[in-house]
N, C-alpha and C positions, 0 to 999 in steps of 0.2 A: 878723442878721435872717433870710437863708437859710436858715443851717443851722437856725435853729428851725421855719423852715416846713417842711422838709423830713425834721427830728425827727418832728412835729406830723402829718404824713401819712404817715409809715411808720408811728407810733403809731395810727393810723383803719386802717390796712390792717391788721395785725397782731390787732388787737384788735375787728372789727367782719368778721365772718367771714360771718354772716348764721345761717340756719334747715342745720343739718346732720344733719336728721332722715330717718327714712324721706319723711317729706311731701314734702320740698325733693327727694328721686327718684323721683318720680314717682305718688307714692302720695297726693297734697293733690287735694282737689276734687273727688274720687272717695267715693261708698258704696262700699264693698265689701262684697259681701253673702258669709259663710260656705258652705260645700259642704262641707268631709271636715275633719276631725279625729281622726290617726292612722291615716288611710286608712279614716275609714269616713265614708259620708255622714252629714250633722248635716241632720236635718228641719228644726229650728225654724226661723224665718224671724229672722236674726241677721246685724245691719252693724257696719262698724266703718268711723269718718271720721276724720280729722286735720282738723278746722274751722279750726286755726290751728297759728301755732309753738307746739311745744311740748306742745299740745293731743292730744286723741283720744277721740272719744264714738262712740255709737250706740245700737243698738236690741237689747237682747238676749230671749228670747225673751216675756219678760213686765214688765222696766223699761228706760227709757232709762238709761244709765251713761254715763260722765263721767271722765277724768284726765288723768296728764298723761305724755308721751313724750319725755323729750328726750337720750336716748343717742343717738351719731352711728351713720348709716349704714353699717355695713349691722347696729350692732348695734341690740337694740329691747328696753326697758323698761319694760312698763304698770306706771304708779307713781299711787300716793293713788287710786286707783279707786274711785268711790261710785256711785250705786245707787239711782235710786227704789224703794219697795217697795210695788211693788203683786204680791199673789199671782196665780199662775193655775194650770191643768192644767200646763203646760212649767215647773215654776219647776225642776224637776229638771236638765233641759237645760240651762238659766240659770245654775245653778251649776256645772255641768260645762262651760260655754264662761268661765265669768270664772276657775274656776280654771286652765284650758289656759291662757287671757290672760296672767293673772298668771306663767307657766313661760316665756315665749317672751324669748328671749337675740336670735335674730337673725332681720331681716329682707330677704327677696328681691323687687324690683319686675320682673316680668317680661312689658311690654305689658297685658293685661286682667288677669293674675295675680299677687296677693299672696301669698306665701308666708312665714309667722313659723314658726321653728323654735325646737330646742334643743340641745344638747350630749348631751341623754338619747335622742336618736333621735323627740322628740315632733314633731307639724308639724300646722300650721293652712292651709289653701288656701282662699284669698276667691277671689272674681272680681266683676268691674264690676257691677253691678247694673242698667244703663242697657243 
């Protein structure tokens, strides 16, 4: 009977790790509002949140979008990404920040700065929005 309770919580340890996303370092509970995009500043007014595990939405320059994240730290994978569609003046922006999204391999929590990168030299710089 021991040795099965003690199977039975090495099996809970092993296999119940929790949230091993950007979120769970530092980057959960936070907007982070966009600033540069291959070193150049991005005007539009564009967030990006992890609401939950796994999760990750915001405000891009003309729809709210929505997907999901769940590569472990420090790598990062905006995956199934969708999209209200509403048009406006920035939809142009809007596709030039979800395609960047869509490119970013890894990410950095560094105090008010988020940084998502890539392997091809790309890089995205959020900071706190608050």
């Amino acid at each position: 009977m021991r040795l099965t309770l003690i199977i039975v919580a090495l099996w809970v340890l092993v296999n119940c790790r929790g949230d091993e996303t950007v979120a769970a370092y530092g980057a959960a509970g936070i907007i982070w509002q966009l600033h540069e995009i291959d070193g150049q500043p991005f005007e539009a007014r564009t967030t990006l949140s992890f609401p939950e595990e796994g999760k990750l939405s915001g405000d891009a320059p003309c729809n709210h979008y929505f997907g999901a994240q769940t590569a472990p730290y420090p790598w990062f994978k905006a995956e199934n990404v969708g999209a209200t569609r509403r048009a406006c003046p920035d939809l142009a922006a809007e596709t030039v920040y979800l395609a960047a999204l869509s490119e970013m391999s890894l990410a950095e929590v560094a105090g008010d700065t988020l940084i998502l990168s890539n392997d091809a030299g790309r890089e995205m710089v959020f900071r706190t929005s608050e």
